[in-house]
TORKOL-4160 file (C-alpha; in steps of 0.2 Angstrom, whole numbers, padded with zeros to 4 digits, m for minus):
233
<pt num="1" X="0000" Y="0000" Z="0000"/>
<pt num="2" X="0015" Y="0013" Z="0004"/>
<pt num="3" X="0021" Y="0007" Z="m0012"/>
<pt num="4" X="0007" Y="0011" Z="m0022"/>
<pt num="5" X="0002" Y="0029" Z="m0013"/>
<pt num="6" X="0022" Y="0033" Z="m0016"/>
<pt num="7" X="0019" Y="0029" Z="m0035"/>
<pt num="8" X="0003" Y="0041" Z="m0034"/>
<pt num="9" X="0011" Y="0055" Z="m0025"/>
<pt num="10" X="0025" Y="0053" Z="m0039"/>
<pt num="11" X="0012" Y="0054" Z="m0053"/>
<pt num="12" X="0003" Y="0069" Z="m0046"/>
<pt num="13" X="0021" Y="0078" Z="m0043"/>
<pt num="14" X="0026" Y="0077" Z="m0062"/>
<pt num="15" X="0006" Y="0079" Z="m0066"/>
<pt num="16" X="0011" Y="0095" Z="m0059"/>
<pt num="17" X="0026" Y="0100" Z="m0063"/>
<pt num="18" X="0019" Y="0096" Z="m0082"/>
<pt num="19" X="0008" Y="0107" Z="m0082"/>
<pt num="20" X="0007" Y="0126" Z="m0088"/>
<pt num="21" X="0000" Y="0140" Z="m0081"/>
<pt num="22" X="m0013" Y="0147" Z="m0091"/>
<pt num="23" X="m0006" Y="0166" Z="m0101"/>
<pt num="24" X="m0020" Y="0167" Z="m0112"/>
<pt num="25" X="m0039" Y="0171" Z="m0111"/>
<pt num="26" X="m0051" Y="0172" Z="m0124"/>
<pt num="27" X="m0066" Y="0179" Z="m0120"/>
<pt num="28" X="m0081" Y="0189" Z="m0128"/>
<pt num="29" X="m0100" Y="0186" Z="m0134"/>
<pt num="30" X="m0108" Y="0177" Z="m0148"/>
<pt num="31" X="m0125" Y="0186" Z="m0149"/>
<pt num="32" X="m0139" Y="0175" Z="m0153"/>
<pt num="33" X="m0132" Y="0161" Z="m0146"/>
<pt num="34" X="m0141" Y="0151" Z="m0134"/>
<pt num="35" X="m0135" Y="0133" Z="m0134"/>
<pt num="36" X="m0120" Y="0127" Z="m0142"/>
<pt num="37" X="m0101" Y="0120" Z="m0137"/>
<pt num="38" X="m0087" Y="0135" Z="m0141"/>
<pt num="39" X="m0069" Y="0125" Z="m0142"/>
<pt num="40" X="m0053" Y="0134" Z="m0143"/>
<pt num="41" X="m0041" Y="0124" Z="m0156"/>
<pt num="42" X="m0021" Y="0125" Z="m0158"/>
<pt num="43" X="m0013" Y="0119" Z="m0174"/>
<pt num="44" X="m0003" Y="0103" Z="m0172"/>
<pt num="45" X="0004" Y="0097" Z="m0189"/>
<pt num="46" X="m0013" Y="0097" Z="m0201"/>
<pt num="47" X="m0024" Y="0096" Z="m0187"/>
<pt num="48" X="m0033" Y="0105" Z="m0176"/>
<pt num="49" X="m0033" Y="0100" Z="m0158"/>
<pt num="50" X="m0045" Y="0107" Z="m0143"/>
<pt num="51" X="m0036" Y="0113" Z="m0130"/>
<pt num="52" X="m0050" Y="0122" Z="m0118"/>
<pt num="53" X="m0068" Y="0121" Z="m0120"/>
<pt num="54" X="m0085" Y="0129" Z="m0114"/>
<pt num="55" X="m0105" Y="0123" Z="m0116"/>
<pt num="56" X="m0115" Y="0137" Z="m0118"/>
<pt num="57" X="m0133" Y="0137" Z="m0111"/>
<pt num="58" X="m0143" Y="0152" Z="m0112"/>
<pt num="59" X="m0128" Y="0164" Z="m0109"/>
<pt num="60" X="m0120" Y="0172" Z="m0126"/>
<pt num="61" X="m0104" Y="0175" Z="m0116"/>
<pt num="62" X="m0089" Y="0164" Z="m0115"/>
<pt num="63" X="m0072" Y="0162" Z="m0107"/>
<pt num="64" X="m0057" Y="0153" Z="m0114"/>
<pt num="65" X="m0039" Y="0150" Z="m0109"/>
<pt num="66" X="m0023" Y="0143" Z="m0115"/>
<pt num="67" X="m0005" Y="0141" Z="m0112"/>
<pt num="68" X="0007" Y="0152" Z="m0125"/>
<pt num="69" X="0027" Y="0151" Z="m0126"/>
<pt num="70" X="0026" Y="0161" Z="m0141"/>
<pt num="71" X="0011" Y="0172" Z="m0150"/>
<pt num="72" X="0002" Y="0158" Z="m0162"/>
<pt num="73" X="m0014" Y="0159" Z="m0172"/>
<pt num="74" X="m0028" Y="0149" Z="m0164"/>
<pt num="75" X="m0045" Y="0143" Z="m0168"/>
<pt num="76" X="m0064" Y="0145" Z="m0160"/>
<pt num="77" X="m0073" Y="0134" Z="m0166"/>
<pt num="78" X="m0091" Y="0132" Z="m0164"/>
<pt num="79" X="m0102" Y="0116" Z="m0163"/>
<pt num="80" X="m0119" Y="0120" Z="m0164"/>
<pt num="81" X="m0136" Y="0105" Z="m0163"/>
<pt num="82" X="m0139" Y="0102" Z="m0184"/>
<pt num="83" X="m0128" Y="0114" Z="m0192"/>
<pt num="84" X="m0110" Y="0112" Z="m0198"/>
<pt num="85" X="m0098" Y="0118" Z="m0186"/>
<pt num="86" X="m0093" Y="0139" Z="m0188"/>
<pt num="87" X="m0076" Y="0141" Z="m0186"/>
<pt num="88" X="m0064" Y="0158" Z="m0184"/>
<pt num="89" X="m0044" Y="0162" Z="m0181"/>
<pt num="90" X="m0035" Y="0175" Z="m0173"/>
<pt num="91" X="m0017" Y="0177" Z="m0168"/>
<pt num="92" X="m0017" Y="0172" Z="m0149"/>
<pt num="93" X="m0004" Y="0180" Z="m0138"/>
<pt num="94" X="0000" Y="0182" Z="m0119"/>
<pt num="95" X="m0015" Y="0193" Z="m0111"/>
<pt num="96" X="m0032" Y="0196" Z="m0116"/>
<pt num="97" X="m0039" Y="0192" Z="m0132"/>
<pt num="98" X="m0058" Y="0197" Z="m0136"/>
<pt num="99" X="m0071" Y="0190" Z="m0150"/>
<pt num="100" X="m0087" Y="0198" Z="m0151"/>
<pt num="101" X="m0099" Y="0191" Z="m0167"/>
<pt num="102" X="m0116" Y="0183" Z="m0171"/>
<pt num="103" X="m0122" Y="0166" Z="m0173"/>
<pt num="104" X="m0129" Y="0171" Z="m0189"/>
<pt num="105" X="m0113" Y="0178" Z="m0197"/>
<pt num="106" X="m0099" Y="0169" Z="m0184"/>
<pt num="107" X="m0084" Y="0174" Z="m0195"/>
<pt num="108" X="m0090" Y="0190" Z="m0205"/>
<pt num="109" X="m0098" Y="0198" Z="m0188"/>
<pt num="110" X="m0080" Y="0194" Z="m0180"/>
<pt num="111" X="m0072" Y="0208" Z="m0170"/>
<pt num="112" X="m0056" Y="0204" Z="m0162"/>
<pt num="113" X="m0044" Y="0213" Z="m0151"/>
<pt num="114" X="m0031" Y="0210" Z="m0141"/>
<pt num="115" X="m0013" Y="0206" Z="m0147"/>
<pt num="116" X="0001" Y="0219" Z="m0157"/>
<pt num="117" X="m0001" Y="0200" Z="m0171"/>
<pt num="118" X="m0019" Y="0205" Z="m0172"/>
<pt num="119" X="m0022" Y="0222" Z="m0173"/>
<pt num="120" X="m0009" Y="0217" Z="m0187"/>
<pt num="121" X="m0017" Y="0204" Z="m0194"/>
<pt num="122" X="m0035" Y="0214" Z="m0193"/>
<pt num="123" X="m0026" Y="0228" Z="m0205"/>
<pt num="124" X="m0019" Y="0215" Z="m0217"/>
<pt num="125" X="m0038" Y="0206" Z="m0220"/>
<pt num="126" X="m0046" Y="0222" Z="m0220"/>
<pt num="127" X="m0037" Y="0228" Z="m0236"/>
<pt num="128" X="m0034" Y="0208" Z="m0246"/>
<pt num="129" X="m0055" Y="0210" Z="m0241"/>
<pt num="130" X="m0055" Y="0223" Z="m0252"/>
<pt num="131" X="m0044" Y="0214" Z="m0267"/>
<pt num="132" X="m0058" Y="0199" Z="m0267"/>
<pt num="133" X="m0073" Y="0211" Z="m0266"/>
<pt num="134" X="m0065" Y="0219" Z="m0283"/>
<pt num="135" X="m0062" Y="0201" Z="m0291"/>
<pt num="136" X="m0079" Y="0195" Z="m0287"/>
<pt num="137" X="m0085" Y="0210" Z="m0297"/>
<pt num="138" X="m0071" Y="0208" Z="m0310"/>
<pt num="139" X="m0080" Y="0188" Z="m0312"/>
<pt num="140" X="m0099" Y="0194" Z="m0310"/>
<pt num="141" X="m0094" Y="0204" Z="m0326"/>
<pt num="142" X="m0083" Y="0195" Z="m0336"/>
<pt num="143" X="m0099" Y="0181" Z="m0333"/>
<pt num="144" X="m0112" Y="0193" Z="m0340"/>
<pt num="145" X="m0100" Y="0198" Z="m0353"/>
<pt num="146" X="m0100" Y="0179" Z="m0361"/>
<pt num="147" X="m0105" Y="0184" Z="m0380"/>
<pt num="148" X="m0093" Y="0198" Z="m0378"/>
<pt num="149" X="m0075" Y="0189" Z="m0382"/>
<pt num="150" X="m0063" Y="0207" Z="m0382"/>
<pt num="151" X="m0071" Y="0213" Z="m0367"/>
<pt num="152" X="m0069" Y="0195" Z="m0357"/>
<pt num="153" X="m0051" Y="0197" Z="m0361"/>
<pt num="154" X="m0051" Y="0215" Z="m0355"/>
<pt num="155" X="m0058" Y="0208" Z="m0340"/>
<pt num="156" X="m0045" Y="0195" Z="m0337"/>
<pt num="157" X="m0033" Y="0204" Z="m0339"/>
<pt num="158" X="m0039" Y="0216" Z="m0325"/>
<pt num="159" X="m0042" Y="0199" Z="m0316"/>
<pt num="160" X="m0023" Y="0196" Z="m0319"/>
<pt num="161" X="m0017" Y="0212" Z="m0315"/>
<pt num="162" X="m0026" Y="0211" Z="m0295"/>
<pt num="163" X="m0019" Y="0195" Z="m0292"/>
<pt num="164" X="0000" Y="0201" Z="m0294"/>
<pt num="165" X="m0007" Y="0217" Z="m0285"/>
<pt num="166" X="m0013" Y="0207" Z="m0271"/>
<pt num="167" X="0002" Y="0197" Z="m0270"/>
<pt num="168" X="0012" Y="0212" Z="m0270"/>
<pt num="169" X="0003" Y="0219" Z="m0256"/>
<pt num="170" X="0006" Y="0202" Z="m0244"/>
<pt num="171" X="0025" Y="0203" Z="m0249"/>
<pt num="172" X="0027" Y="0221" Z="m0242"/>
<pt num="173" X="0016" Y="0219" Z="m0228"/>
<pt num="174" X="0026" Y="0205" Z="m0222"/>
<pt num="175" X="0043" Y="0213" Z="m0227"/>
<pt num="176" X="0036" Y="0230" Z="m0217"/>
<pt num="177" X="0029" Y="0220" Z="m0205"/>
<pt num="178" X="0047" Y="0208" Z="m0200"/>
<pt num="179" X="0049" Y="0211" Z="m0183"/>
<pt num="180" X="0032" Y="0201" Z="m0179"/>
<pt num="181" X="0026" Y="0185" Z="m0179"/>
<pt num="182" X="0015" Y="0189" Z="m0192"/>
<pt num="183" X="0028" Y="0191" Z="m0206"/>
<pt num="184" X="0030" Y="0174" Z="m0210"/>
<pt num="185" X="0013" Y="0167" Z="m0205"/>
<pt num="186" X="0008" Y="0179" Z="m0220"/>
<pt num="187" X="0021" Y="0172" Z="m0232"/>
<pt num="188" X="0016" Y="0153" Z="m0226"/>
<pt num="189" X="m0004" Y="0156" Z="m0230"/>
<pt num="190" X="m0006" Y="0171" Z="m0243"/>
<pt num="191" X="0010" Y="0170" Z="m0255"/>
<pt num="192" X="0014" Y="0152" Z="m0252"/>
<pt num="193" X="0014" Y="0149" Z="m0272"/>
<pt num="194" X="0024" Y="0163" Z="m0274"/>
<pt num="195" X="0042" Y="0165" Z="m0285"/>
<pt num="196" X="0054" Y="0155" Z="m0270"/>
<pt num="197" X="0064" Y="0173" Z="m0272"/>
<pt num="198" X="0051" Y="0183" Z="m0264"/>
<pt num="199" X="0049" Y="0168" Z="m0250"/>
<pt num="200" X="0068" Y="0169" Z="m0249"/>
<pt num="201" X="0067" Y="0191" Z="m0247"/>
<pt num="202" X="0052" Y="0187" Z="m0232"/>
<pt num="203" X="0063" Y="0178" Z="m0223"/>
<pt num="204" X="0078" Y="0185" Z="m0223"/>
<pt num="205" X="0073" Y="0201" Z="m0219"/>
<pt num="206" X="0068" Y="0191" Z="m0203"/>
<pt num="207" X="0077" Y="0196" Z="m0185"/>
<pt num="208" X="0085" Y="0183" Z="m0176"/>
<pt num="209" X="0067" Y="0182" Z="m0165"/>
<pt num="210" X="0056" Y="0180" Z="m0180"/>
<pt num="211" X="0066" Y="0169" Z="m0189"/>
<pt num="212" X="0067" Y="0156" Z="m0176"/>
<pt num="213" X="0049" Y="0158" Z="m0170"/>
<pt num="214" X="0037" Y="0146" Z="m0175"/>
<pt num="215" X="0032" Y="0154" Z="m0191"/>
<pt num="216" X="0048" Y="0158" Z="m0196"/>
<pt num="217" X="0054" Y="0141" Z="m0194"/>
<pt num="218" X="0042" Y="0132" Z="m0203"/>
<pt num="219" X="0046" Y="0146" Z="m0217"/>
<pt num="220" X="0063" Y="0142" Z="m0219"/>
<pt num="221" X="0058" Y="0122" Z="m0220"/>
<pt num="222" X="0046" Y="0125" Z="m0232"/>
<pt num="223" X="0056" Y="0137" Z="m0244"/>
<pt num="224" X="0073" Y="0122" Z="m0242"/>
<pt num="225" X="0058" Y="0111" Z="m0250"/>
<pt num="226" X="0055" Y="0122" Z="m0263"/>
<pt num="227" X="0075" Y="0124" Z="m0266"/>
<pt num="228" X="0074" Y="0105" Z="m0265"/>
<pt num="229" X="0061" Y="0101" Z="m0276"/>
<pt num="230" X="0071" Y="0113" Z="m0288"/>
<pt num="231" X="0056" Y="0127" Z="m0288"/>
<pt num="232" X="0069" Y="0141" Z="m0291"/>
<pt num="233" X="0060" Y="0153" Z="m0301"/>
């Protein structure tokens, strides 16, 4: 019996020792919402793992927390009875972080505040929103134009033309923008089909922080891939 309550004492010591104190919480309101499960994900690999949870029943307001050794960009995502699950990410950081949205409109209603990587983050979405409002206009009109063949290829070449320009835009912001974590998460999931060389100019312009951050170290693998799969150009 000594033997066995010496083994538990042991596993509740390391249990401890194991386990981090909490530098992140998420909180806010999800108006409209009266029953439902909001999770709080962390990218491991390809998939998304839960790391905190909270059932919601008849209170819109919700409380989240996590353990950060770096800023990272996390998940909500919410399960609610009959529909598909809504989900929304923002660039967690040690502090307070704050998501106010719908039910209706989870993602589109979304206002987030909290971490420098957001507010960041917020600025860069609002203006590539503005390049995919323009090239769902330049497609509803190239569509309505289909018996008009010089004036579809006007169109697609104007379609042309705000893809390099929103490419463009991610490269700079990312290159303004070194000395956060959000530099290379940009390059990794808005330019990742870009020419290797602009890859290459995102991350060298990275500090010695950045660079060896999360992001910036899955940047560098990713562009010796490239290199290795001899995607040069």
């Amino acid at each position: 019996m000594m033997r066995i309550g010496l083994f538990l004492l042991i596993g509740l010591i390391v249990l401890s020792c194991s386990t981090e104190e909490p530098n992140l919480v998420v909180n806010g309101q999800i108006r409209g919402l009266k029953k439902g499960t909001l999770y709080l994900e962390r990218q491991q690999d390809t998939s998304w793992i839960p790391i905190d949870s909270m059932i919601i029943n008849g209170e819109s307001e919700f409380v989240l927390q996590a353990a950060l050794t770096e800023p990272e960009v996390m998940m909500l995502r919410l399960d609610v009875a009959n529909t598909k699950p809504q989900r929304l990410r923002f660039f967690g950081a040690q502090g307070m972080t704050t998501v106010n949205t719908s039910l209706k409109r989870f993602f589109y209603d979304a206002k987030i505040t909290g971490s420098q990587q957001q507010e960041l983050l917020n600025e860069f979405n609002s203006m590539i929103g503005q390049f995919n409002e323009k090239n769902l206009e330049l497609i509803k009109s190239q569509l309505e134009s289909a018996n008009d063949s010089v004036k579809i290829q006007l169109i697609q070449k104007n379609l042309d033309q705000l893809m390099k320009r929103k490419y463009l835009y991610a490269i700079n912001f990312a290159i303004t923008n070194k000395s956060s974590q959000v530099a290379p998460y940009i390059a990794l999931n808005e330019v990742f089909d870009a020419n290797v060389k602009y890859l290459d100019t995102i991350y060298n312009s990275l500090p010695d922080s950045i660079a060896g951050s999360k992001y910036g170290t899955k940047l560098n693998s990713y562009i010796k891939e490239l290199k290795k799969q001899g995607n040069n150009e």
